[in-house]
Structures are given as C-alpha cells and as structure tokens.
N, C-alpha and C positions, 0 to 999 in steps of 0.2 A: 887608302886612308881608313882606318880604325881595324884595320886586318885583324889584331884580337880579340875586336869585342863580339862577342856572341851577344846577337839581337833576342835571342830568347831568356839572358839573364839580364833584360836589361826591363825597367818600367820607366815609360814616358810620363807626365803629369802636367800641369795647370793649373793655375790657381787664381780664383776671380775674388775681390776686396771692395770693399765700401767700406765706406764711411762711419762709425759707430755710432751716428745719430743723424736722422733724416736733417736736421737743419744747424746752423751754428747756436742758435737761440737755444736748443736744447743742451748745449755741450754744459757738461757741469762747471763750475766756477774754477778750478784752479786749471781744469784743463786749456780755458779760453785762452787766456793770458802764455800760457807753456807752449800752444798752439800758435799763436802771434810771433812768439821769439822764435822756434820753430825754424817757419817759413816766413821771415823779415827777408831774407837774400833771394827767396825763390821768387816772393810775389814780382809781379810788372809795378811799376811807379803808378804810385796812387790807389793801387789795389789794394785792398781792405781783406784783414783774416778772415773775416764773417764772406766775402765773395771768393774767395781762395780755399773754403771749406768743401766745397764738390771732390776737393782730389785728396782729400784727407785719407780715402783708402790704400793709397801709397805705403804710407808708415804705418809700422805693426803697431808704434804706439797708440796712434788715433786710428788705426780702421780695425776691421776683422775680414776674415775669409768667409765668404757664402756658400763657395762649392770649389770642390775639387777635384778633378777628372784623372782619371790614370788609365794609361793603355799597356798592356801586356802583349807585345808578338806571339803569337801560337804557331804548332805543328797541324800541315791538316793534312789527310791525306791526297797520297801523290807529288808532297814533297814543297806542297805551296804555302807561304807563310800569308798569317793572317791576323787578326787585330781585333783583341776583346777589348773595350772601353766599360769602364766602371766609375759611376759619378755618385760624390758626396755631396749633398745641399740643403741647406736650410735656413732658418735664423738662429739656429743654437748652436753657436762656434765649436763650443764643448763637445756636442756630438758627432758632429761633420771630423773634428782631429781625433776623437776617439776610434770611430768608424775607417777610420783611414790607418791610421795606427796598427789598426788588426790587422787591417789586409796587412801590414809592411811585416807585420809578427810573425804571419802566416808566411812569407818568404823567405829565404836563403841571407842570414846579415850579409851575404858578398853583392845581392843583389845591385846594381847599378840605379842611378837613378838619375834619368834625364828630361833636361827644360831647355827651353829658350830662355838664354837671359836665368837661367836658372837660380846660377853661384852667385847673381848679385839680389835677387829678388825672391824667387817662390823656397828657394831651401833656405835662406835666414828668416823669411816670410812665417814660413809654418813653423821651424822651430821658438821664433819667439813668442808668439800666439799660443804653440803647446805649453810654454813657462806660463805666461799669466794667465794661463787655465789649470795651472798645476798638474797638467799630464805630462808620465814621463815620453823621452825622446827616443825613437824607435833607433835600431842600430846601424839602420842603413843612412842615418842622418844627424848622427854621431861623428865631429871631426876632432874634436877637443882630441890633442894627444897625438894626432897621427902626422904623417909623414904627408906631402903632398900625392905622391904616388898611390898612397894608402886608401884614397878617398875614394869612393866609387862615382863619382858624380860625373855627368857628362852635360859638358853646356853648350847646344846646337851654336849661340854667339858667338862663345868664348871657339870655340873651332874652326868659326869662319875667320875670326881675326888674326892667327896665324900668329899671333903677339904684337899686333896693332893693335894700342891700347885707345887710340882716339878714336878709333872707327864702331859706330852702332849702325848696324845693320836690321833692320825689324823683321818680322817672322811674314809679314805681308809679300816683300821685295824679294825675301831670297828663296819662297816659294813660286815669285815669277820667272829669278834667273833660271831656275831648275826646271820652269816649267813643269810645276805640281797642280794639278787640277782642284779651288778651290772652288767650294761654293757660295755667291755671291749674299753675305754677311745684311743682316739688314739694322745689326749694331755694332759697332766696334769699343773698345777699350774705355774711350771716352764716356760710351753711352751707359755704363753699367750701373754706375748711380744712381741715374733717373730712372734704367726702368725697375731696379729694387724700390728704393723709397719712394718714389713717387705712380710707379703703375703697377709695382706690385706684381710684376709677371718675372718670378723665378725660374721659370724651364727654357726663357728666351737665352736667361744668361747661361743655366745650363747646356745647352746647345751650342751655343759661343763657344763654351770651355771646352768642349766634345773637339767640337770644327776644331783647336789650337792645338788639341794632341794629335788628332791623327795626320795635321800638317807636320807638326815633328816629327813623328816616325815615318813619316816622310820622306821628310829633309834629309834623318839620319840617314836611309835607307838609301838614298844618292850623294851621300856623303862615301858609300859604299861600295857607288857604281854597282847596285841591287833595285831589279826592279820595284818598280810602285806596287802600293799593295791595291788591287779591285777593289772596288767599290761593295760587291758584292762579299766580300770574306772579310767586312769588315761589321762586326756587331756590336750593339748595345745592350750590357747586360744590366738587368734590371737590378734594384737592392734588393 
C-alpha cells in the first residue's frame, strides 16, 4: 500500500481549534442567533446554543486554530528515517497561518500533505481561516481547478475506509490495531477548550497536537509495512 509515495516529500500536520470566545455571553449579537440555526439539528433535545457553545471550535465559522503541528520524515545517517516536528501556537490566528504558510513556501508545491480525517477537517479548516484572515493559500493547499489525482493530500481515514463511506475510524483505535506505541494523553479532543479558555495552559495543547502527528506518521508508516520510527530520532524543533 502507498508504494509511491515517498515518505520524505511528504508533511504530516494537526490542527487544534476553539472556540472564538471563552463563553456564549461574549459571542457578538448577529453571530448568536447564526450560531443557534447553525447547530438547531446537532444539539441533543432540550440543549440550548449557549450549552452547545464548548464545540463551536469545530466550524471555521465560529472557532480559530491555536496551534499547528507539522512533521517532516528526515534522512539520517545509516539509512534510518527520522521525524522533525515543528509547532505553531498562539492566540493570534493571523500569525500561527502566516508562520505556517512559510514553512509550506519554503517547500516543493508537489509537496504532499497529510492528516487524519484531513480532507474533511484540518485542510478546509486552514484554508478558510487563511480567507477570513486575508492571507493568501499556499500551493500545496490549492485544489480549486484540479483533477482528483492532482491533489497531493493524503488522508490516514480516508485510506483506512477503502471507500467505506459510513465507517469512522479515530486516530486513537487504529493506532491500537497497528499496535503503535502511544503515550498515555492526560487530555483528549474534548478537553481543548477548557484548558485554553479556562486554564490557560497552551503547551498542554501543544503537546497534544505534537502526540497526533507523530501517531500519523506512524500510521502511515505501517500503512507501508515500514518500521516505526524510535522514540529517540524523533525531535522537536524549536520556533
């Protein structure tokens, strides 16, 4: 499986979202109401918009990105591959897609670019977030125009389903069928709102989004029937 693709033109990412205001009481007035019709089908009966606002980071309308992780396969020597990680985070949206942007600049447009859940979430994700920041879209995230073949994007889910369109499989479960060695998380998905707005510790979520790529290149990595990468040849490179 993926016999062509070369692991070294390829960049893994993640991407963690909240909510664009610690509470509903703060949302500005037209958004409240847009928010409400919104999510009227998603709430549970009886659930109110104003308690339904914790997962507003979902949609690019109502959330933003806080950090974005990207992992690049390396050469090292004696022929062992290895795993730079490089994280964007902040609270200034604008910066974090600018800062990312470059790195993507600084690439090859052929460049690949792979997520879990990707093609439905982190690449529409960033691209609409780059519009209502008015930064333009880098070219490896550029589809308008092309062919499906055309696209560089690789989606660790979309590859498990085989074209099982009803089946979601999570990035937790198929790093246990694979028996991928993670480490035990002391927040998941759910918790990312609170500990932004409410305790204020950024580097937990950052670390989160860290843990989510190098379980992809992972994945992919025995997607390939290629061993795991060490623990050891895998780094964190500073901004």
């Amino acid at each position: 499986m993926l016999e062509n693709i070369d692991l070294h033109q390829v960049l893994v990412l993640d991407i963690e979202t909240v909510p664009q205001y610690p509470a509903f009481d703060q949302v500005p007035a037209p958004f409240t109401e847009l928010w409400a019709q919104k999510t009227q089908y998603q709430r549970r009966d009886g659930e109110t918009a104003a308690e339904f606002y914790s997962r507003a980071g979902i949609w690019a309308e109502f959330g933003k990105i806080i950090c974005i992780s990207a992992g690049i396969f390396s050469h090292l020597p004696g022929g062992e591959t290895g795993l730079k990680i490089k994280s964007f985070a902040g609270d200034d949206e604008a910066q974090i897609l600018e800062d990312f942007s470059s790195l993507l600049n600084k690439q090859p447009s052929t460049l690949s670019l792979c997520a879990h859940n990707g093609k439905e979430f982190d690449f529409p994700y960033i691209c609409r977030r780059m519009l209502v920041n008015c930064l333009p879209i880098p070219p490896q995230l550029r589809i308008r125009g092309k062919k499906p073949w055309e696209v560089n994007h690789l989606d660790t889910l979309e590859l498990w389903k085989f074209g099982d369109y009803k089946n979601y499989t999570s990035l937790n479960l198929l790093s246990a069928v694979f028996n991928i060695p993670t480490p035990k998380d002391d927040i998941s998905g759910s918790d990312v709102n609170k500990v932004y707005w409410q305790d204020n510790d950024l580097q937990r979520i950052v670390t989160y989004c860290q843990k989510d790529v190098i379980t992809t290149a992972q994945l992919l990595l025995k997607f390939k029937c290629l061993p795991l990468i060490p623990e050891n040849l895998i780094s964190i490179l500073e901004k």
